[in-house]
N, C-alpha and C positions, 0 to 999 in steps of 0.2 A: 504493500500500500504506500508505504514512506518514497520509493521507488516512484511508480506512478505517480505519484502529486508530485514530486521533484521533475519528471518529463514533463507533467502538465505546465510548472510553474514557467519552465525551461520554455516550451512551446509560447506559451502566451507572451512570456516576456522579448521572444522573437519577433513576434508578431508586433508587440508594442514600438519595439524597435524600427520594426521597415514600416511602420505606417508614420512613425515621426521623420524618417528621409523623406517616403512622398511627402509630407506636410510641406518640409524644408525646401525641397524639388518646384514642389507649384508653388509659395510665395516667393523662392528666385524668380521663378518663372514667370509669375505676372509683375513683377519689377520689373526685372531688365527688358521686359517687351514693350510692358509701358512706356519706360523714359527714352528707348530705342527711339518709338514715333516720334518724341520730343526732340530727339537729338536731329534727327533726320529734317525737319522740319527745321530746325533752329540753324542747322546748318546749310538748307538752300538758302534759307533769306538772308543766311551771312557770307555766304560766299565762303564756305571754310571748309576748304580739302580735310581739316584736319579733325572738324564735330560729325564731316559725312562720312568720313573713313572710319572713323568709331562708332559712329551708327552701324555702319555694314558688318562691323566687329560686332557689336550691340545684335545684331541681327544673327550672326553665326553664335553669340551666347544664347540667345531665346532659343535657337533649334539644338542646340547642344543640352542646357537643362529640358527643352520635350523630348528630345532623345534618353536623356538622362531616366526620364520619369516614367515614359514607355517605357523602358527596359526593367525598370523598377515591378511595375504592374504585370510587364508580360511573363518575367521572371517566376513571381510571385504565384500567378495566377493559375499560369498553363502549364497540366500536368505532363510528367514523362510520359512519354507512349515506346510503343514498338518502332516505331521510324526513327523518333527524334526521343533515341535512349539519354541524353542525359538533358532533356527538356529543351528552352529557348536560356539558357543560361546565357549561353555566348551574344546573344540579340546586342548586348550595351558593350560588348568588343566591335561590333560590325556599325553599333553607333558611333563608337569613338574614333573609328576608323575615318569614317563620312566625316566627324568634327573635326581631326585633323589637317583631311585634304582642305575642308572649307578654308578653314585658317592658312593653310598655302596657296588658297587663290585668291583670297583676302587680301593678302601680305603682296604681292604678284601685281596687282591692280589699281593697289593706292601706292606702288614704285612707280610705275608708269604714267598714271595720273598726275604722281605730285612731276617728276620730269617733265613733263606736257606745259605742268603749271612754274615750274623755274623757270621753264623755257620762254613763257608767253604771261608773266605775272598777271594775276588779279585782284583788284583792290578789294578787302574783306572790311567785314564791321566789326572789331576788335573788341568793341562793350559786350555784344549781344554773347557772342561768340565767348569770351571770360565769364559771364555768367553762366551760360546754358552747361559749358566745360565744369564748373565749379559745384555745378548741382548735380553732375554727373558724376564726379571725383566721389560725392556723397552717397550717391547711388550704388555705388560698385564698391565702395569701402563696406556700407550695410550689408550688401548682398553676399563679399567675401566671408563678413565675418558668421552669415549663416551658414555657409556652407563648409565653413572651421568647425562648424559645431555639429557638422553631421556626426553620422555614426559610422559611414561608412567614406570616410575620408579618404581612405587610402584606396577604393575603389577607384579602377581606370577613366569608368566612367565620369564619376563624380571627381576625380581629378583633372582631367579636359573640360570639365566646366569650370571650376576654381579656375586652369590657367587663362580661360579666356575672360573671366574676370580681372582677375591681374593684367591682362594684355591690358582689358579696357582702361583701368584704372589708371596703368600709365600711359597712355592714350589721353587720357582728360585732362592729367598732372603735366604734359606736353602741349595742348590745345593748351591749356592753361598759361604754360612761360609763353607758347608762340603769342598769344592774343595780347599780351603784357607788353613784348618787345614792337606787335602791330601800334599799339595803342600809345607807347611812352617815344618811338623811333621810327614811325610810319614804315617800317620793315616787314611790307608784307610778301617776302621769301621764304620768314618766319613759320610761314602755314605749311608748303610744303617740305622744308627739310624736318619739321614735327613728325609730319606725316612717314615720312621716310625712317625717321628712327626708330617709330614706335613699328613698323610693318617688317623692320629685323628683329622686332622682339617678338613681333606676336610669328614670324616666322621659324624663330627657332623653339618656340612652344609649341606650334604644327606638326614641324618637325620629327620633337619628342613625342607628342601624342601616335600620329601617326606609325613612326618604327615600333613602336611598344606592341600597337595592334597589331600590326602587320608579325610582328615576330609570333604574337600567341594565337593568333591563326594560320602559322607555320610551324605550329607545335615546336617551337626552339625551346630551350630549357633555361627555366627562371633564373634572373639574374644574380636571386640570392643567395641559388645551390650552386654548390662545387657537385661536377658528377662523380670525381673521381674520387672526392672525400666521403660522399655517400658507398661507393663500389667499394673503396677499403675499410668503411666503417661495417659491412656486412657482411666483409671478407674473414674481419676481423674476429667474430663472433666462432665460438665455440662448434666443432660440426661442422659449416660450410668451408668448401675446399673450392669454390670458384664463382663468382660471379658472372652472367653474361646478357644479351640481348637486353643491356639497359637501357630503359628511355623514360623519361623526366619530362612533361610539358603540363603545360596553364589551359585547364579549362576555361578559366570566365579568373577575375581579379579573387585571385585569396584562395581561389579553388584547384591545388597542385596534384598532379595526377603521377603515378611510376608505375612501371612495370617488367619482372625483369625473370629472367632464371637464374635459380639458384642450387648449384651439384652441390650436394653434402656425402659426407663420408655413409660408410656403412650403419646400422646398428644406431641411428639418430631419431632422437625422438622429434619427429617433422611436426609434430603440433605444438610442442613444446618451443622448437626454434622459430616457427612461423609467427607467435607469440613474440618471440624476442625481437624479430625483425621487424615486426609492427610497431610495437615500443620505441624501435632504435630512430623508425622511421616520423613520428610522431614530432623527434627533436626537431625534424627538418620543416614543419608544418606538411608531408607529405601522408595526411587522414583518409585518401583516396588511391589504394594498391592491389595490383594483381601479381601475384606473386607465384611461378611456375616453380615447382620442388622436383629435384631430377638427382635421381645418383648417379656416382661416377661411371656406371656403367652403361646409362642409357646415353645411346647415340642415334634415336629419331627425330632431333629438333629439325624443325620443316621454316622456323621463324628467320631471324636475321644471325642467326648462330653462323651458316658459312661465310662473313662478312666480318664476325667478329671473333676474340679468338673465346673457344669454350675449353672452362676451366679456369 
């Protein structure tokens, strides 16, 4: 009974959990769409490369936390089946993916643009333009520190939203010097080389988002395992005489997946060791394993054993 109420509390208290992300998800979400329209707007009537390029940023945030918050739901929602064995887990890796490239075409567009405009300057309104910037700065500060306070921070998803916040942020904190130097030095070149600074930032954040995804939907193996520290720490164990056919990759953010064969000597108690190697594997946050047990006398592996050496 103690049991059960423990799963029970375990269960609920999960459940409290991802319904406070989605909370967190939708009031990003209807912020940064909101003051997006504001920016966009404030920035045709001023003429400023540098509030419409943070609007378009502003606009790759809003589809990044609905991306965010999809994934949340569909995650949550939809169960495993026979086709799609381990659910839509991966859905907010293939979001994050799309969030990335956005942020590279983003960054891509307001380089060209603001060039166009060094090339051919135009005269901005530097008050409008410092204001709308400044309440923007405010807008992206509130909206980071929600999503500081998720639960699931460390999520890829919810981390491609944070950086294109931060992009924003200093995108506004840059609209903000440029509209300063428009305003005190009639220097309005100011708007474009902002523009330009902040689309290497939010560039090498694309960047990042981008390879992350791409890599765990290439099942490459987590940046924070050693494979080889894993292969000798299972080596190392009492009974096993070789390790092989190892592979290590990322379902979805936080969820590490291994699977590998392992020859043990004669006379070993395989339940008892398989035991151990789940334990050992635990250290690694590797909670999701399939684990082949083979003595040293079987030689029908049909997997990746002729590629690698067994034993």
């Amino acid at each position: 009974m103690a049991q059960k109420s423990k799963l029970k509390h375990n269960h609920e208290s999960g459940l409290s959990h991802h319904a406070d992300n989605q909370t967190v998800m939708l009031f990003s979400f209807l912020i940064i769409t909101g003051f997006m329209i504001v920016e966009m707007i404030g920035g045709l009537l001023s003429h400023s490369l540098a509030l419409i390029s943070d609007a378009g940023h502003m606009l790759s945030d809003a589809v990044s936390l609905g991306f965010s918050l999809i994934a949340m739901l569909v995650g949550a929602k939809v169960p495993v089946n026979n086709r799609k064995t381990f659910g839509y887990r991966r859905f907010e890796i293939l979001a994050a993916l799309f969030n990335g490239v956005l942020l590279l075409v983003i960054s891509f567009w307001i380089v060209i643009e603001a060039i166009l405009r060094i090339r051919r300057p135009v005269s901005v309104a530097g008050g409008e333009m410092m204001v709308i910037a400044f309440l923007g700065m405010l807008v992206n500060i509130v909206v980071a520190v929600i999503l500081m306070r998720s639960r699931e921070k460390d999520n890829l998803n919810v981390r491609s939203a944070f950086l294109h916040v931060i992009g924003d942020l200093l995108g506004s904190i840059g609209a903000i010097i440029a509209s300063m130097l428009i305003i005190f030095f009639g220097w309005n070149l100011a708007d474009p080389i902002a523009s330009i600074v902040v689309s290497v930032i939010i560039l090498k954040s694309g960047w990042g988002v981008a390879r992350d995804a791409i890599n765990i939907l290439m099942e490459s193996k987590p940046d924070h395992i050693d494979i080889e520290d894993v292969r000798r720490a299972i080596q190392a164990l009492e009974g096993v005489d070789g390790v092989h056919d190892l592979h290590i990759w990322t379902i979805t953010s936080g969820f590490f997946s291994l699977s590998c064969h392992v020859t043990v000597k004669e006379n070993v108690n395989r339940d008892q060791l398989l035991e151990k190697i789940e334990s050992l594997l635990g250290n690694y946050h590797l909670d999701h394993s399939t684990i082949q047990i083979e003595s040293i006398h079987f030689l029908s592996c049909h997997s990746d054993c002729a590629h690698q050496k067994h034993g």
